[in-house]
N, C-alpha and C positions, 0 to 999 in steps of 0.2 A: 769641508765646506763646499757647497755647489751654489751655479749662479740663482737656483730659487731661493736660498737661503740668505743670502746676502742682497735684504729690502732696506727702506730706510726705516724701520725703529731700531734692527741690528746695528746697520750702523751709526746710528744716535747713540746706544748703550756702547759702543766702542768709542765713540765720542767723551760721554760720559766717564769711563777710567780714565780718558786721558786728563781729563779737568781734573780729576780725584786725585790724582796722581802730581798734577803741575802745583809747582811752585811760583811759577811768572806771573807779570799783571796781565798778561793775557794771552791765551792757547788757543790757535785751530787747528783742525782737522780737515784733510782732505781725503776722502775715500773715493779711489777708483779700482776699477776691475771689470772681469765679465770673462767669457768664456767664447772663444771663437777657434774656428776648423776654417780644413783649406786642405781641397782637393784637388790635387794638381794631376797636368795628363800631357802627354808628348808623345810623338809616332802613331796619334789616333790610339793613344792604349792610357786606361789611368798609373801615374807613375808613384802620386806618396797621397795617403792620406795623413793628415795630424789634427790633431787638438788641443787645446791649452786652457785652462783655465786658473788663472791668475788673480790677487786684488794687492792693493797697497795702500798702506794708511802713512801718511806725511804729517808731519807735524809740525809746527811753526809757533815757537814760545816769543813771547816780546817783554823787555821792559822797558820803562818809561823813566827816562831822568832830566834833569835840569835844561839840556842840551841837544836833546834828542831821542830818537830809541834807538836800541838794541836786537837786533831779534837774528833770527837763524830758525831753519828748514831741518830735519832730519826723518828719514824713512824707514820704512821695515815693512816685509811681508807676511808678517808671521803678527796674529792676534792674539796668543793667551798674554794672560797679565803679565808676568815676567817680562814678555819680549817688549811690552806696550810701557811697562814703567822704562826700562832701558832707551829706549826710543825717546821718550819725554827727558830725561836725566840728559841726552845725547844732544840734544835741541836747545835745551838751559843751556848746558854747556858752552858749546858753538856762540849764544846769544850771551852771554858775558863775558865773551874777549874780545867782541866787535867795537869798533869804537861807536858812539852815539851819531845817529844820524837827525838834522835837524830837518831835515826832506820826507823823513818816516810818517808818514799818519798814526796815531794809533788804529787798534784792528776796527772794521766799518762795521757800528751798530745796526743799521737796515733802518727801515720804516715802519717794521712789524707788516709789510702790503703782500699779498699772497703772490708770489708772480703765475703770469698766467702764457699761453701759448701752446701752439700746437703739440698732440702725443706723436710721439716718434716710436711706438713700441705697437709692433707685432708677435702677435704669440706665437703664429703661423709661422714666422721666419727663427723665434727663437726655438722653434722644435724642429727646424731642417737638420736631417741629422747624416750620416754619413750615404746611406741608401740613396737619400732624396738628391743630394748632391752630386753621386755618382749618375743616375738617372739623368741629369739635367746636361752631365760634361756625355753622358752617351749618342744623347740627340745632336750635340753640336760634332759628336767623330763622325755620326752619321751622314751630316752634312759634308763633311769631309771626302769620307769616301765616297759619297753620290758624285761628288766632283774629281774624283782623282787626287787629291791632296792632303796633304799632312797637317795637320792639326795640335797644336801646344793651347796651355794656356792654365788658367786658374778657376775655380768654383769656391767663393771665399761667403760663409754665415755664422755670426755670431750674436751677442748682446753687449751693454759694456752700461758700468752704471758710473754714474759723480754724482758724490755727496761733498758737501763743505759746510763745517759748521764748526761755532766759535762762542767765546766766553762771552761776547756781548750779545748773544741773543738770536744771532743771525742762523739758518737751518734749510740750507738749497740741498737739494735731488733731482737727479734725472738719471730717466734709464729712456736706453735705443736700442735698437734692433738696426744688424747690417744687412745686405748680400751682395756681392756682388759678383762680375766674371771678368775675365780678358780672355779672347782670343784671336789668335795666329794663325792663319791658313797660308802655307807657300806649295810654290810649284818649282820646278827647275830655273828659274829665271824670275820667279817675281813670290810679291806676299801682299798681304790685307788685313786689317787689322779692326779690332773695336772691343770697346769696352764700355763696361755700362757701372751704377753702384745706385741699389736705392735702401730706403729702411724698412720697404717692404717686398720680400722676393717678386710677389707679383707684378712688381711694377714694368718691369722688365722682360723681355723672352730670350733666354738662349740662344736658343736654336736659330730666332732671328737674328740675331748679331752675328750667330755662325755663318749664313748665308749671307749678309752683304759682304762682311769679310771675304768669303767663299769668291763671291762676284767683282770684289777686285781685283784677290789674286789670279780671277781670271783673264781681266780686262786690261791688266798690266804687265801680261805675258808678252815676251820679247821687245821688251822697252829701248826706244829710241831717244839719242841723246842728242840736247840743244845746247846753245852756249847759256853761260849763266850771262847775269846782269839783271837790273831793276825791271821788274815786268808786273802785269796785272796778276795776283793771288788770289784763288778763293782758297779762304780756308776753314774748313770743318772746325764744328767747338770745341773738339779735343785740344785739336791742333794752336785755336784760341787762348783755352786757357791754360794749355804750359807754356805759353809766354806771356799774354797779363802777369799771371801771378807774380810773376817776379819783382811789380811795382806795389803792392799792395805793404808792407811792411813797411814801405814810407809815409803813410797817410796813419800818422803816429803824431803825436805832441810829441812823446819824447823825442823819438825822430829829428822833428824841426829843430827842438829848443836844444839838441845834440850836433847840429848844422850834419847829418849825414843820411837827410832826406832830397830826393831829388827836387821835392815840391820845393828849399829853401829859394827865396829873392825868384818863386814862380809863381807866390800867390796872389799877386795883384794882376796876373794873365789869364787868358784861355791859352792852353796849355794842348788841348786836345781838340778834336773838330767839332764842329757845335752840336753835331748829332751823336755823340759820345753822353750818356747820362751813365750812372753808373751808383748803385744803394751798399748801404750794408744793413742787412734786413733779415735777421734770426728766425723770424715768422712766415718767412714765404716756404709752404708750402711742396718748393722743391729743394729746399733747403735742409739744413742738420744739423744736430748739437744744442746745447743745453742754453736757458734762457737769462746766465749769469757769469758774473767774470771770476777771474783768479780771489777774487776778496769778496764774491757773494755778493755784486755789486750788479742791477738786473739791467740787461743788456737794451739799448738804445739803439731804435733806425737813426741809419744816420745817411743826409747825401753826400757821399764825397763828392761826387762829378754831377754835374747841370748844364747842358751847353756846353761843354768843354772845359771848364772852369772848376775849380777844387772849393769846394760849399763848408766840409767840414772834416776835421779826422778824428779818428779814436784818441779816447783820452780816458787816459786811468784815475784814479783818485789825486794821486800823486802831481802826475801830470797836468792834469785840470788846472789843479792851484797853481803853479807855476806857468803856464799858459795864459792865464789870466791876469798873470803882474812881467808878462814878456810882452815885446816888441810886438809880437806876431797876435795879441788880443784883437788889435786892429782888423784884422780880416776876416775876426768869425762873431757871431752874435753872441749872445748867453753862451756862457763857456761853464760846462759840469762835466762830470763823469760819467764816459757813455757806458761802463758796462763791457768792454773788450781789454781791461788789463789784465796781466798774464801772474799764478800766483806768488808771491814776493816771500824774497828776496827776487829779484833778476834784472838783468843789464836791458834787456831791452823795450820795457815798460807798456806796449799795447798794442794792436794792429786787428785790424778788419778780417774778420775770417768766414761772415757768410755772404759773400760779393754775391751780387745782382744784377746784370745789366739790363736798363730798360731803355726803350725805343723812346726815343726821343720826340714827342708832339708830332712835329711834321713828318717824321720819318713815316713810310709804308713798307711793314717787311716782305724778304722776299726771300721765296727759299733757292736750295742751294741750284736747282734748276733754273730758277730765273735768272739767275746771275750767271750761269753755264749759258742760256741762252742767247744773252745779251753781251759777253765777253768776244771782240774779235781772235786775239791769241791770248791767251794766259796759261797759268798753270794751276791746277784742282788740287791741295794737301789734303790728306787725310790726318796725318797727325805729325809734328813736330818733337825731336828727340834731342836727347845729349846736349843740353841748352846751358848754357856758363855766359854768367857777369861780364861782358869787356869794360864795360866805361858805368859806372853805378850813378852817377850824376844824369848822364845823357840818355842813359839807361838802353845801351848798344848789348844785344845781344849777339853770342852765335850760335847756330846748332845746325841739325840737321832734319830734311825731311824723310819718310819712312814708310813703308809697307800701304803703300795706296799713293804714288807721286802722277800726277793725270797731265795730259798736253791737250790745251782746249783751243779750237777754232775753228771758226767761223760758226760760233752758236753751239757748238758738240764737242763733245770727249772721243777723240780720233786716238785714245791710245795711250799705253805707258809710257813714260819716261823713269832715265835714270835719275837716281837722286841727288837734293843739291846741298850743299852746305850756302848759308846765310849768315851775313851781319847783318842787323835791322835795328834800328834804335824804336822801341816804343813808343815815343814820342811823335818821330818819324811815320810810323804805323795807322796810331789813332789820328791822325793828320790827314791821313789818306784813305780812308773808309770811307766807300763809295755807296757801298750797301751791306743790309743785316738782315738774317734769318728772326723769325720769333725765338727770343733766350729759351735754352734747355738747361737742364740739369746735364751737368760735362763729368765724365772722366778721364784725368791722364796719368801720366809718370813724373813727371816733375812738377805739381803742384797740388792741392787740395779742390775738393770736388768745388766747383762754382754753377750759377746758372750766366751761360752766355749764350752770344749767336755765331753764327758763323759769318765768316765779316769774306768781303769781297773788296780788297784793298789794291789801289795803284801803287805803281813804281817801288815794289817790294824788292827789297836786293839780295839776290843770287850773288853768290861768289864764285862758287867753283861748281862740279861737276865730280861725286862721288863715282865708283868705279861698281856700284851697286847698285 
């Protein structure tokens, strides 16, 4: 099987044995897979090419009694009928020792309504093939060696499809196209870094990300060390969003109505600064992923954040219902299912996954220069690393900063510094955003692509002073 062969009426007819085959009051199918490479390259030389191409068909039997339902999940990657009847037999099974759940929906019929929303499929990026990839990480060793420095990093393109479809009718597809890159330029004493990810290669250049890179591992050559403590932070949206992320998985029904959301006894506050707004918005543009949830259920804008303030969160089918006969009904309008639950069985029932930051009415952005302009001392991050939980309520982070740490003053970047490690509580953080870039589309290491800005934050806190 190759990824042209695996469209959606294939996998509808894989769908269809599985119905054939079930027993339950009712079966779905989740089909995912695709085909993706990754050309990796260190010491300015290419070091692995691979490729993979993989799909997996899940199956989810239910049935329905007096008291509840029943149901269970079970997988397999292998499609002739043999393996598909065993998989189905495997699922029953699983779903007749569960005890009945009175919480369970039956599987969600749909509305028969076509969903609609932007293509995320390039043909272009799905035919970059090993040549074109190698080509692309050649331009950024080049840049390397025009500057004297060594160069790592990734050249990552593939495809990946979701299907899900079920005995009541219901029948979602989506296919995307990825690419993206990271790269590393260091010197004797310093590095630079950036990374980019879109669904279309062109959206993006290499070569350019190689050269700012390039430009600040040059600019942070022989880094001098300050004391830590709370000071003024600009920091880049990489830098951004691997640390938002980390609160978004609370802006959950189940979350709240589980008391182990930080939002709990915060939602009758502003919570964040009033120039904080903040969507989840499937459709925007610079966005990614498919237009429906784990149950085929079509995905919903939603405002979490307005002025500071928490407007609305994800909510699953599940969820919904039970949100709506909770304590916490009080604080949002019309309560449904937006479209962000995750596929069931699972413990953690929903969460926001294509975050949007928008500027706030009065806000005027500014880029990352204006804020370098206007700062008398601070510090310029390029990206934020190795980031772990301290307090999940207060939502106290710590990590560290990395491969681009800048010392700004009096209006300019006079120069590297060493790196710091931070606690920041988030809360803390969006409290203190003083100013914002226009949102981009962000990539990092510890979280999932988002569009943010770069925020330009007071009395951010430093702790120590790494040795790097």
């Amino acid at each position: 099987m190759t990824a042209d062969t695996m469209k959606q009426d294939h996998a509808y007819e894989l769908f269809e044995k599985v119905r054939r085959a079930s027993k339950a009051d009712d079966v779905e199918v989740i089909v995912t897979g695709g085909h993706s490479a990754l050309t990796r390259f260190a010491n300015n030389a290419v070091s692995q090419n691979v490729t993979e191409e993989s799909y997996g068909i899940s199956v989810r039997s239910a049935f329905y009694g007096t008291r509840g339902t029943r149901t269970a999940r079970a997988s397999t990657n292998r499609t002739d009928e043999e393996s598909l009847r065993a998989v189905v037999a495997r699922s029953e099974e699983l779903a007749r020792i569960q005890s009945e759940d009175d919480e369970m929906l039956p599987m969600y019929a749909g509305d028969g309504a076509a969903l609609s929303g932007p293509s995320r499929y390039s043909e272009a990026t799905a035919a970059l093939d090993a040549g074109a990839r190698a080509a692309e990480v050649g331009r950024m060793v080049q840049v390397a060696k025009r500057h004297n420095l060594n160069s790592a990093g990734t050249y990552a393109s593939g495809e990946h499809v979701y299907g899900l479809f079920n005995s009541r009718g219901v029948a979602r597809w989506h296919a995307e196209t990825f690419a993206s890159t990271s790269v590393t330029m260091t010197a004797e004493d310093s590095s630079g870094w950036q990374k980019a990810s879109a669904e279309n290669a062109n959206d993006f250049c290499a070569e350019q990300l190689a050269e700012v890179a390039a430009q600040k591992a040059i600019d942070t050559a022989h880094p001098r060390e300050i004391a830590p403590g709370p000071c003024t932070v600009i920091l880049e949206p990489a830098a951004v969003l691997d640390l938002v992320g980390f609160m978004f998985w609370d802006f959950s029904a189940a979350a709240l109505l589980e008391e182990r959301s930080f939002l709990n006894n915060r939602l009758d506050q502003r919570i964040f600064g009033e120039n904080i707004c903040i969507v989840d918005d499937f459709r925007d543009p610079l966005q990614a992923g498919e237009g429906f949830d784990g149950e085929g259920v079509p995905r919903q804008p939603l405002e979490l954040v307005s002025g500071g303030a928490v407007r609305q969160v994800a909510a699953s089918r599940a969820s919904a219902k039970r949100l709506r006969n909770s304590e916490f009904a009080k604080h949002f309008g019309e309560i449904g299912p937006t479209g962000h639950g995750f596929p069931l069985p699972n413990e953690m029932g929903e969460a926001p996954t294509n975050i949007v930051f928008r500027l706030a009415p009065c806000s005027k952005p500014q880029s990352v220069e204006q804020m370098i302009a206007s700062t008398e001392r601070g510090v310029l991050v390029t990206r934020t690393w190795y980031i772990r939980e301290v307090d999940a309520y207060e939502k106290i982070l710590t990590g560290m900063t990395r491969d681009g740490t800048f010392l700004v003053e009096n209006g300019r970047v006079v120069g590297g510094l060493r790196n710091f490690r931070f606690n920041e509580s988030l809360l803390h953080m969006l409290n203190h955003v003083v100013a914002m870039s226009e949102p981009v589309r962000a990539s990092g290491d510890e979280g999932f692509e988002m569009v943010v800005p770069a925020m330009k934050v007071a009395d951010f806190n430093f702790t120590e002073v790494t040795r790097f």
